[in-house]
C-alpha positions as a printed Julia matrix, in Angstrom:
316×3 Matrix{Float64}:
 143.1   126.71    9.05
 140.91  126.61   12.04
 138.09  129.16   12.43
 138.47  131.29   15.32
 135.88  131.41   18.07
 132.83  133.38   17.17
 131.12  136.29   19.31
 128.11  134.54   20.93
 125.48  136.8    22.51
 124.96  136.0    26.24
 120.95  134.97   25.49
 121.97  133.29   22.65
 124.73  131.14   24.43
 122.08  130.1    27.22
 119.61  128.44   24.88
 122.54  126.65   23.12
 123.97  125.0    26.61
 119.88  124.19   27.28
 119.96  122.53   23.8
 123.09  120.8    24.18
 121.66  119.19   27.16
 118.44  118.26   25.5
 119.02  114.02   25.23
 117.07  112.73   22.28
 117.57  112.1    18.54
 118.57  114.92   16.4
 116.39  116.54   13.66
 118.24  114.72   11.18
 117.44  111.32   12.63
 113.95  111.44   12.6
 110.78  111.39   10.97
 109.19  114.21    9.25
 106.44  113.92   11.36
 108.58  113.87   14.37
 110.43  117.15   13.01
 107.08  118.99   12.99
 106.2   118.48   16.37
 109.27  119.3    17.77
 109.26  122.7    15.87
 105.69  122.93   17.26
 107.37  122.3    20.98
 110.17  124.73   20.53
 107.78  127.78   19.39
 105.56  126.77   22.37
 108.89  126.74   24.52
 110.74  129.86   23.44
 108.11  132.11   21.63
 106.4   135.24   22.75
 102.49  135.85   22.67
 100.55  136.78   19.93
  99.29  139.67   22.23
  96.12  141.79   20.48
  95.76  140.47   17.45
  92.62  140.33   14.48
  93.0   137.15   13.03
  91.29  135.11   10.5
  91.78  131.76    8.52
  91.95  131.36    4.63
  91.46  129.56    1.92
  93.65  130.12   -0.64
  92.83  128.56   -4.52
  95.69  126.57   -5.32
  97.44  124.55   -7.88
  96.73  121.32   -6.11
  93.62  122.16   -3.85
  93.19  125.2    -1.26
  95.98  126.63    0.98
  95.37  127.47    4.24
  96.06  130.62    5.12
  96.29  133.43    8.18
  95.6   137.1     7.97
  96.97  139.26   10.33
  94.86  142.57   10.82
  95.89  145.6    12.91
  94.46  148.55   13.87
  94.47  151.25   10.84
  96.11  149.24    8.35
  97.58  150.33    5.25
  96.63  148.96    2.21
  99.74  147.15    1.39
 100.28  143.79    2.26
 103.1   141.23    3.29
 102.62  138.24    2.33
 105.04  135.75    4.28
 106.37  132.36    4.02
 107.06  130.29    6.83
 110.4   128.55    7.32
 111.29  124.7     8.31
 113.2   123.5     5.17
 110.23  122.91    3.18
 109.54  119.97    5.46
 108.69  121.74    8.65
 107.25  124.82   10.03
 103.29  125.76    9.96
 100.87  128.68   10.83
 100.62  128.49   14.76
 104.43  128.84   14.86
 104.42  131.89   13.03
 101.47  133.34   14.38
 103.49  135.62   17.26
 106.12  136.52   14.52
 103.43  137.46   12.13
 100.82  139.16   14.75
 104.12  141.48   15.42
 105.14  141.95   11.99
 101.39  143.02   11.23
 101.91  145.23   14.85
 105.14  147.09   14.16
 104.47  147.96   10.2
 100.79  148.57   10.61
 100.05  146.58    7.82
  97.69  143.47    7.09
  99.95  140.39    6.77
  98.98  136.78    5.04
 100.63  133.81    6.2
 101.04  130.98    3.84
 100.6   127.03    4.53
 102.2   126.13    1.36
 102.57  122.17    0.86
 105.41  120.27    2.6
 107.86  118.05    1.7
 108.4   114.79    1.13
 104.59  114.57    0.9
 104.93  117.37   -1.77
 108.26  117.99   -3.55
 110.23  120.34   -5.26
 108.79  122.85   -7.27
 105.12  122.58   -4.77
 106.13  125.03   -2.29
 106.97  127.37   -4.64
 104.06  127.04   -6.68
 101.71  127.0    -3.99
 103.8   130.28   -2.9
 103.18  132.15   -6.46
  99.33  131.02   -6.13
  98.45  132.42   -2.98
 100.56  135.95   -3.74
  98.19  136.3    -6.78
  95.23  135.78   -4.76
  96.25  138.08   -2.26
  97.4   140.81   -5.5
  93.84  141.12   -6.44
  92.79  142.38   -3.65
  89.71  139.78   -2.73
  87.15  140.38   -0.32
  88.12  138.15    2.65
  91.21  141.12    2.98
  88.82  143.21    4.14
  89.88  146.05    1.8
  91.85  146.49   -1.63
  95.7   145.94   -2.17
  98.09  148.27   -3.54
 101.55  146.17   -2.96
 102.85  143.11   -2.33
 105.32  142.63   -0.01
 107.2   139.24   -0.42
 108.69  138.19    3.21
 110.03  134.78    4.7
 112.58  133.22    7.05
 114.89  130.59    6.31
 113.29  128.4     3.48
 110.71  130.84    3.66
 113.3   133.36    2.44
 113.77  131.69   -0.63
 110.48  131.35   -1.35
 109.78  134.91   -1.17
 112.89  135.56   -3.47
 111.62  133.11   -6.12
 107.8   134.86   -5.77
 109.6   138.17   -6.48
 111.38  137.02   -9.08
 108.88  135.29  -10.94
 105.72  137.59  -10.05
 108.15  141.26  -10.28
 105.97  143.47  -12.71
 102.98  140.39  -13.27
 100.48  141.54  -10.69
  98.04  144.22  -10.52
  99.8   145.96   -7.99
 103.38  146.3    -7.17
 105.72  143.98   -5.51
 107.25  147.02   -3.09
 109.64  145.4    -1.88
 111.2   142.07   -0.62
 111.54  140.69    3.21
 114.25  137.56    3.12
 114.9   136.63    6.61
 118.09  134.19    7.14
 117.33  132.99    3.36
 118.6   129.71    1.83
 119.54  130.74   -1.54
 122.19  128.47   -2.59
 121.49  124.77   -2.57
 124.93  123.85   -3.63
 126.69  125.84   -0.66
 129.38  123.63    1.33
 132.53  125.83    2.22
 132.56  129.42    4.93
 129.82  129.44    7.42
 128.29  126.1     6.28
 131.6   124.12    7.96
 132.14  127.05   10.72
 128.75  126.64   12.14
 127.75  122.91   11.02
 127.12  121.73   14.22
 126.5   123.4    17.69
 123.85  126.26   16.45
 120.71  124.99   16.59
 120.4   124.61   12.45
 123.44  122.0    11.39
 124.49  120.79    8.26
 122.81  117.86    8.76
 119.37  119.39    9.25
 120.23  121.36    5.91
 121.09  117.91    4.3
 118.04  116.71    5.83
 115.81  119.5     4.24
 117.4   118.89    0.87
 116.48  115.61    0.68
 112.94  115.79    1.43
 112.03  118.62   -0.67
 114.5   118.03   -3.91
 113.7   114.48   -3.98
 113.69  113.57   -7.83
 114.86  117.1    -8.7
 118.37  116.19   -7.41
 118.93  117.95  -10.86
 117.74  121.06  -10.41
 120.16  122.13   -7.73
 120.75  125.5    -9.88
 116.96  125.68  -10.65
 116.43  129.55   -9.7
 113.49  128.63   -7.46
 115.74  125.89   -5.72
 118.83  128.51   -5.45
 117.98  131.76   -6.31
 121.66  132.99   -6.07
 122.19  131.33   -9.05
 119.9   132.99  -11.39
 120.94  134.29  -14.38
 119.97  137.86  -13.65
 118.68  139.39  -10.58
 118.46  142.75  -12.31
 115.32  145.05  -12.3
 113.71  143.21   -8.96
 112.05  145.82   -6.0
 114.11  146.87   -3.48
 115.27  144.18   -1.01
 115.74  143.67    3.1
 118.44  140.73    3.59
 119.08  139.98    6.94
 121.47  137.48    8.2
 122.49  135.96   11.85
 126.24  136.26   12.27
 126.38  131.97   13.7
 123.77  130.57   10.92
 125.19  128.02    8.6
 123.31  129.69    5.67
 125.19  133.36    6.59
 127.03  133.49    3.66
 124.66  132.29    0.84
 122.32  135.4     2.44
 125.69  137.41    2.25
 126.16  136.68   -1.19
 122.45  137.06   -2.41
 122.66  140.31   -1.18
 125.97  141.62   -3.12
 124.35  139.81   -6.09
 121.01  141.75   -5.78
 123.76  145.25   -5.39
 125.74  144.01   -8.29
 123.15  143.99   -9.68
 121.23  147.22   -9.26
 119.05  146.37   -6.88
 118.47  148.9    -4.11
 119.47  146.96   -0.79
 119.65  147.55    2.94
 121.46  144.56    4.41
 121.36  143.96    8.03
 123.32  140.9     9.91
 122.62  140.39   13.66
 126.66  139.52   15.3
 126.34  136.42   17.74
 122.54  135.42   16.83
 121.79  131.55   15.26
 119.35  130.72   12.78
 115.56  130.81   13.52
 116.11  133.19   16.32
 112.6   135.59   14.84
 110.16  132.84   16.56
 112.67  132.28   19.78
 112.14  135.8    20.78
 110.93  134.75   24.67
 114.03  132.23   24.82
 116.44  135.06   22.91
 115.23  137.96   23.97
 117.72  140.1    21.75
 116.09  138.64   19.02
 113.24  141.03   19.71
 115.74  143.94   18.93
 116.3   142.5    15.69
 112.91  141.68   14.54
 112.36  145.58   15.33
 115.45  146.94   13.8
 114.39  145.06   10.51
 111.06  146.74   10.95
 112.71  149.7    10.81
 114.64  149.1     7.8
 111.73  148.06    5.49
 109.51  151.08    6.01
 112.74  152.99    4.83
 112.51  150.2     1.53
 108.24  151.3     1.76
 108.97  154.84    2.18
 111.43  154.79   -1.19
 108.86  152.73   -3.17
C-alpha cells in the first residue's frame, strides 16, 4: 500500500526544492573525503553563528592517541556537563560544524559542553568511535583542570550517529563514573542497524538523509564487523536490557528515515522503566539542529528540547 503524502513544513519544503536542484553526485557516490567537505559546505550554507561564545580546544587521552576536543563555556555555568557527539554516519561530521549547535546548547542550558572528534570511518572502524566516545566521557567525569572547574554529571548527547553513540556511552559508563550520568540527549538517533521497513522506505529518497547515504554509512564504519549488526554499540535497540539507565530525551523528525528506530528506542527505554520525555518535530528531515539559518523552525525545536531536558536535570 502506498504511503500517503507527509506534512512538510513550509521552511523545510524550500531547502528540499534548493536540494533537488543541486546537480552533482550524491553522498552515496562519492568519496569519504568528498562527503566531509560537502557537510563542511552545507553547515557553512545553512547554519547560524556561533554568536558569544568561550571556547577552547582539547586534547583528549585516547585509546589510539589524543582526541580533539571543544569546550563550550557560558556565562555562570553549572557544574554539570554535556558531553556531545557529533553526527555524519561515523564517516562524516567534525567540530566546526557543530560549533553553532554546541555554542547554543552551552547558551540555552547554561552549562559547559565538550564536543567530541572521535575517529572516523573507514580510516577507523567499528567499535573506534565508540571507544574513543567512552574515553573522552571518562576524562571529562573526573573533572580535569582544562574544564575550568569540577564535574558533578555527565550528560550524554548526540545527533544522528552521534545519538547512538551517546546511547552506547550511557549504557556502558551508567553507574561507572565518579559522578552521575543525569541524563541522556539522543537527537534523531540511529539505533537499529538492521532497520529496512516504515520510515526507512517512506522517506528513502527525497529528504536530505536517503537510504543510500544510510547504506553508505554502514559500510564504512561496520566494515569487517558486518557481524555485529546486533552488537549493542552498533544497534542499541537491540540490547538485551535497557533497564536501570538515567532518564532519557529522544527526539525524532517526523520525514527522517531513521524516525522509527528513534520511535522504538524510546518505547524500549519506557518498557523498560526508564523515565522518558519523547519529543518528534511533524514535517522536519534529518539533520535539521545544524540547518537552523536554512530551517529556521528548526530553531524552535532545538529550544523546545532545551526545555525538555532541564525538566530530565530538574528530576535527577
Amino acid at each position: 500500500m502506498p504511503f500517503a503524502k507527509p506534512f512538510v513544513r513550509p521552511d523545510v519544503a524550500n531547502i528540499l526544492a534548493m536540494l533537488a536542484a543541486q546537480p552533482g553526485p550524491k553522498l552515496s557516490e562519492i568519496s569519504p573525503a568528498e562527503g566531509r567537505a560537502m557537510m563542511q559546505g552545507m553547515g557553512q550554507l545553512m547554519e547560524r553563528p556561533i554568536g558569544e561564545m568561550a571556547m577552547a580546544d582539547l586534547a583528549i587521552p585516547g585509546p589510539a592517541g589524543s582526541i580533539p576536543a571543544r569546550l563550550y563555556t557560558p556565562e555562570n555555568a553549572g557544574s554539570a556537563v554535556v558531553v556531545f557527539y557529533h553526527g555524519g554516519g561515523w564517516v562524516i561530521g567534525d567540530l566546526g560544524v557543530y560549533d553553532s549547535v554546541c555554542a547554543e546548547i552551552a547558551r540555552q542550558l547554561g552549562l559547559r559542553v565538550v564536543s567530541v572528534d572521535y575517529r572516523l570511518a573507514p580510516e577507523a572502524v567499528f567499535p573506534a568511535a565508540t571507544e574513543d566516545c567512552i574515553a573522552a566521557t571518562r576524562w571529562v567525569a573526573g573533572s580535569p583542570a582544562e574544564l575550568g572547574g569540577a564535574v558533578s554529571g555527565i550528560i550524554p548527547a548526540g545527533d544522528s550517529a552521534g545519538g547512538n553513540l551517546a546511547a552506547a556511552v550511557t549504557s556502558e559508563l551508567v553507574g561507572t563514573l565518579p559522578v552521575p550520568i543525569l541524563a541522556q540527549w539522543l537527537i534523531y538517533p540511529a539505533t537499529d542497524m538492521t532497520a529496512t521497513e516504515g520510515s526507512m522506505v517512506e522517506f528513502a529518497e527525497g529528504y536530505l538523509l536517503t537510504k543510500d547515504s544510510m547504506d553508505w554509512f554502514h559500510a564504512h564504519f561496520m566494515k569487517g564487523s558486518e557481524g555485529k549488526l546486533l552488537h549493542p554499540w552498533a544497534s542499541p535497540l537491540h540490547a538485551e536490557t535497557l533497564a536501570g539507565l538515567p532518564p532519557a530525551l529522544v527526539f525524532t523528525c517526523g520525514l527522517d528515515p531513521l524516525r522509527d528506530q528513534g520511535r522504538a528506542y524510546a518505547a524500549r527505554l519506557i518498557e523498560h522503566g526508564v523515565r522518558t520525555i519523547y519529543r518528534e518535530a511533524a514535517g522536519q528531515i534529518h539533520g535539521c539542529i545544524t540547518l537552523r539559518a536554512g530551517i529556521p523552525s528548526a530553531q524552535d525545536d532545538l529550544t523546545a528540547c532545551i526545555t525538555d531536558l532541564k525538566l530530565l536535570l530538574a528530576g535527577a
